[in-house]
C-alpha positions in Angstrom: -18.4 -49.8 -12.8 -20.7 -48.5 -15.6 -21.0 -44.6 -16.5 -24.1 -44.5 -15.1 -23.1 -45.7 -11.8 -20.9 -42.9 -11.1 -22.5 -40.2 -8.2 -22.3 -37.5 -10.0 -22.2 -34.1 -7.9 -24.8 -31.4 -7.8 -24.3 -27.8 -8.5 -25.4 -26.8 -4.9 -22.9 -29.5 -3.8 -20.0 -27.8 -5.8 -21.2 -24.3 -4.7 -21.1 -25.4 -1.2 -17.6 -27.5 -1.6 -16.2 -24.1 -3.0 -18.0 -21.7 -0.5 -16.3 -23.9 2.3 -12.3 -24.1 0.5 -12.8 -20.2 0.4 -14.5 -19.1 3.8 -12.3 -19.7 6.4 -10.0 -17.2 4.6 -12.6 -15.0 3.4 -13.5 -15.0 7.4 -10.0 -14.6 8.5 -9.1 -11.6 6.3 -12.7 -10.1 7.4 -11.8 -10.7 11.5 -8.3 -9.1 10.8 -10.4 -5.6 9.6 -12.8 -5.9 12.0 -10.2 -5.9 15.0 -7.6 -3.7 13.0 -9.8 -0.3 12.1 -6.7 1.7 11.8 -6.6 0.1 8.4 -8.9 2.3 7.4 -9.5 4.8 10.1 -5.5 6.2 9.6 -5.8 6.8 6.1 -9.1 8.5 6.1 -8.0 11.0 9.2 -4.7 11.4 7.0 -7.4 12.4 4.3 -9.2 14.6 7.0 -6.1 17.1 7.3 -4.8 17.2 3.9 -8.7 18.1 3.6 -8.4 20.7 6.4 -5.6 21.8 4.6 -7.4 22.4 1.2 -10.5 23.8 2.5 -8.1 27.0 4.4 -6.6 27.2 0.9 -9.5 27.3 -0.6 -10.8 30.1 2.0 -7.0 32.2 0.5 -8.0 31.5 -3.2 -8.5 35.4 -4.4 -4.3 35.2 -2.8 -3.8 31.7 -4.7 -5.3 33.4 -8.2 -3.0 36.4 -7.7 0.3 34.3 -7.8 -1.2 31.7 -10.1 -1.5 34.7 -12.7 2.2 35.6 -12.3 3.1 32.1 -14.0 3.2 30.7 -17.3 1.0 28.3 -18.3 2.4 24.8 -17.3 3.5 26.5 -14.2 0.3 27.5 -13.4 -0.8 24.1 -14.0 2.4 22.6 -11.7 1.2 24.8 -9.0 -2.2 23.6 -8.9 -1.5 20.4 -9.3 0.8 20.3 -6.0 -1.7 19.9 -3.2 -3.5 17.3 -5.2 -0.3 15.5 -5.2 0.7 15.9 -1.7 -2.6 14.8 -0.3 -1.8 11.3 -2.5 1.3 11.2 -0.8 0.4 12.0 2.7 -2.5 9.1 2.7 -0.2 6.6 0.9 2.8 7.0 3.3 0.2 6.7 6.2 -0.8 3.7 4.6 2.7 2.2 4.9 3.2 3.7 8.3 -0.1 1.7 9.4 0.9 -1.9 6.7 4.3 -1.9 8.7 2.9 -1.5 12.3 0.4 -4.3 11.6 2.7 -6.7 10.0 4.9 -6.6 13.0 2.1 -7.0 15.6 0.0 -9.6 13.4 1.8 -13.0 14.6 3.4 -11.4 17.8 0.8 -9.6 19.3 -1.5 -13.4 19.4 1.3 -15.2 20.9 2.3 -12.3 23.6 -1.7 -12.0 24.8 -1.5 -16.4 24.3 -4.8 -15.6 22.1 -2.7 -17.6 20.0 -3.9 -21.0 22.0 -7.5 -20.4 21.0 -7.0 -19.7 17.4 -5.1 -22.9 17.2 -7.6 -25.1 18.6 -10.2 -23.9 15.7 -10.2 -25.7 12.5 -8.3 -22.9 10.6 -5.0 -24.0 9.3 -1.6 -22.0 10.0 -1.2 -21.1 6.6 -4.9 -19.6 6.3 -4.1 -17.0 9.3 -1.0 -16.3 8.3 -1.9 -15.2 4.1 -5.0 -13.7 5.7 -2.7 -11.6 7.3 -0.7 -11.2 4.7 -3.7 -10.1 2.2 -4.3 -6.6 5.0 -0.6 -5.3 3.2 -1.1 -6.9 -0.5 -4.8 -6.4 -1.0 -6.9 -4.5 2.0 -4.5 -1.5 2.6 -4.2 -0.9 -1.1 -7.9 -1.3 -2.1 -8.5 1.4 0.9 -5.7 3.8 0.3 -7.1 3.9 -3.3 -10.4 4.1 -2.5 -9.6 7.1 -0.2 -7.1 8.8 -2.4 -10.0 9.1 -5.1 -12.4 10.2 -2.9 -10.1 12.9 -1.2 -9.7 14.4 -4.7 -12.9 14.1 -5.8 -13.7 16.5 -2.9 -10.9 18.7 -3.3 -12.1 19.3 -6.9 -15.3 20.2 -6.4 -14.3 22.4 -3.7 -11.8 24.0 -5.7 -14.0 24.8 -8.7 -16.6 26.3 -6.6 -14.1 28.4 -5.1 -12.8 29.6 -8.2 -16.3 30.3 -9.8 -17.3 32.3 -6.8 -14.5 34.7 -7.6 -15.8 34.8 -11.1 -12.4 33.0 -12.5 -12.6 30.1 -15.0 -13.7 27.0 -12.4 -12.4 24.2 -14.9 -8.9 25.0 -14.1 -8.4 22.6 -11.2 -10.1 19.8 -13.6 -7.8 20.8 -16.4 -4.3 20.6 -14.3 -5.5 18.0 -12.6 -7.4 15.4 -14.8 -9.3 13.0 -12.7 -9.9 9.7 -14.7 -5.8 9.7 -16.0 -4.5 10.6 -13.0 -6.7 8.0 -10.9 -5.4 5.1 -13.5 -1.5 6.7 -12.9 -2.3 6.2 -8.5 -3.7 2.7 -8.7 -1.0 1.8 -10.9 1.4 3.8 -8.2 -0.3 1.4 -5.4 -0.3 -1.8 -7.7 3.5 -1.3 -8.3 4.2 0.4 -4.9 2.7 -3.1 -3.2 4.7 -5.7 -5.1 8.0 -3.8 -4.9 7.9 -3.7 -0.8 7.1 -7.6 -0.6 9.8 -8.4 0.8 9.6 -6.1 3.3 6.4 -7.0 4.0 7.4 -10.9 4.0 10.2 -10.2 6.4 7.9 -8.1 8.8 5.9 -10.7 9.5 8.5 -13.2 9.5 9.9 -11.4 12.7 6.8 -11.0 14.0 6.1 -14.9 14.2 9.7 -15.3 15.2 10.7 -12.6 17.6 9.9 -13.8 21.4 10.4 -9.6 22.6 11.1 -6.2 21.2 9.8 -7.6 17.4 10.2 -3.3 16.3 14.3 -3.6 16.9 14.5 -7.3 15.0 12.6 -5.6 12.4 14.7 -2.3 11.8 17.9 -3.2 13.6 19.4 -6.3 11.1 19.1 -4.4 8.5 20.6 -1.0 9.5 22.9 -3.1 11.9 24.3 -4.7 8.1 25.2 -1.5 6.3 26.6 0.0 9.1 28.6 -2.9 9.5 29.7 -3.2 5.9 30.3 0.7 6.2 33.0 0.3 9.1 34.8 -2.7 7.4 35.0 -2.1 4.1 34.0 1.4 3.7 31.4 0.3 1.2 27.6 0.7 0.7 26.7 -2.5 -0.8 24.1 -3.2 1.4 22.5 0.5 2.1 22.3 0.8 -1.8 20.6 -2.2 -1.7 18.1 -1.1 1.2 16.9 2.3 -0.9 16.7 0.8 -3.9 14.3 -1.8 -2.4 12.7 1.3 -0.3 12.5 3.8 -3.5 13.3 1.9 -6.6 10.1 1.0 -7.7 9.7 4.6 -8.8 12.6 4.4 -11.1 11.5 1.2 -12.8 7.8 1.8 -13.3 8.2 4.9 -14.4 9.3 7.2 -16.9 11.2 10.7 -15.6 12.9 11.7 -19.1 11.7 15.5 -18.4 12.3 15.4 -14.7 9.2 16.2 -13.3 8.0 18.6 -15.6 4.6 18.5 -17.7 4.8 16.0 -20.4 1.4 16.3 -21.9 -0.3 13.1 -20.7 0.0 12.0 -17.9 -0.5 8.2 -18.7 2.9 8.5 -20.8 4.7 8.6 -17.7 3.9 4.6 -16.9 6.6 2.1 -17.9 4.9 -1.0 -17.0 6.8 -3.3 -19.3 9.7 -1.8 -18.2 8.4 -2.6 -14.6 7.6 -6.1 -15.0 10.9 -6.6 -17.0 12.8 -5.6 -14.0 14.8 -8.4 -12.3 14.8 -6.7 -8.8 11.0 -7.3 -8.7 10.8 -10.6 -8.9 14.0 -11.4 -6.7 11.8 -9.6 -4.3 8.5 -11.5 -5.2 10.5 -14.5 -4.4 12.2 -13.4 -1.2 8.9 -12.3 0.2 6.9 -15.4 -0.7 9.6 -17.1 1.0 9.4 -15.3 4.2 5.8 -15.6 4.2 6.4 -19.6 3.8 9.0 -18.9 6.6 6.1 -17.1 8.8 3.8 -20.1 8.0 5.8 -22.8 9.6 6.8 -20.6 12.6 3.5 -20.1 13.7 3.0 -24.2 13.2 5.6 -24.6 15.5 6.1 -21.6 17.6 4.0 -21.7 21.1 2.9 -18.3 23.1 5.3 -16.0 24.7 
């Protein structure tokens, strides 16, 4: 057959080809938002409070100036820095409350209600529901979490400078101790590192939830506390809990830098160690382990039927 005899495709053939490989994810992730709002809705009432919070304090800042005055100068900063840092705190560890609730409810929860049998009989494959599942912990929930983080301090910024320039003190204080464009690039690398280290926690989440045929909250926690308290009682050992924490809290140990132990270092951007981070063996052991129970996940749901 001649060159010129080849069918030869045209763009608004590839364009649709591609649109239709991509969809039926882009879909599925979309339906799991839409029927999940607490993926957004608990991080933005966490923001709410820690908003509530502010604005009293903000109400008490003529008190707040007083004390402020009675420290040095990278105290001062510390101390205004605090509630900027608790209110990232407070949203992210809503945000792994809400990832851990819906990972163990995302494969169990269709197969308990038998919703499980309609999904099946549409042309969605299992691996498709079960990585657009899987994208609400890796990509949604971090995207939001950052998203609302930023916004959250945006507000309590403004509110603090207008607080401070009503009382006739030097409103660029709050921008100064906290500065908004570093300290945003030092949270989304917090989330970015925060989400690959708990993959495997993630993976295994959801690999109980398309396994577990009752109870999936006790085959979630219990194995794994059930293990080092074994290993406690027979060899008087912590192999195991070490093992848990360092999975739980490591990540902030290997992606970043504490040489001056929480005090000020100047720039705030010199406290990242993300060579360091990607160097580090224990996160992709845990890269691999998760993928693995997420390919785990995928062939249980092929071949598991509703409760």
């Amino acid at each position: 057959m001649s060159a010129a005899s080849v069918p030869m495709s045209t763009p608004s053939e590839t364009s649709s080809t591609t649109q239709s490989s991509v969809s039926p994810l882009a879909w599925s992730v979309r339906r799991e938002i839409w029927e999940h709002r607490s993926i957004y809705i608990a991080p933005l009432v966490a923001a709410g409070l820690v908003l509530f919070g502010f604005l009293i304090r903000v109400f008490r800042v003529s008190e707040t100036m007083k004390l402020l005055t009675q420290l040095k100068g990278d105290e001062q900063h510390m101390a205004v820095m605090i509630p900027f840092a608790i209110a990232a705190v407070a949203i992210c560890v809503t945000g792994l409350i809400v990832a851990f609730f819906y990972c163990l409810g995302a494969l169990y929860n269709e197969r308990r209600d038998r919703s499980i049998l309609f999904w099946k009989s549409l042309p969605v494959s299992n691996t498709t529901v079960v990585l657009s599942k899987a994208a609400i912990p890796f990509v949604v929930l971090p995207a939001v979490l950052f998203a609302v983080i930023l916004a959250t301090h945006l507000i309590m910024l403004g509110l603090g400078s207008m607080a401070l320039a009503a009382i006739g003190q030097n409103a660029g204080l709050v921008w100064e101790s906290w500065p908004f464009f570093k300290m945003s690039v030092v949270i989304l690398y917090m989330i970015v590192a925060a989400t690959l280290w708990y993959a495997p926690i993630w993976g295994w989440v959801l690999f109980v939830s398309s396994w577990a045929r009752s109870m999936a909250i006790l085959w979630a926690v219990l194995p794994p506390l059930g293990l080092c308290l074994a290993e406690r009682i027979a060899t008087d050992t912590n192999f195991f809990g070490g093992l848990l924490d360092y999975r739980l809290n490591g990540f902030l140990k290997e992606a970043f830098y504490f040489r001056d132990h929480g005090k000020d270092i100047g720039d705030p951007l010199a406290l990242l160690a993300p060579a360091h981070y990607l160097a580090t063996p224990g996160l992709w052991a845990g890269l691999v382990v998760g993928a693995g129970l997420i390919a785990g996940a995928i062939w249980l749901r092929r071949s598991r039927e509703a409760i």
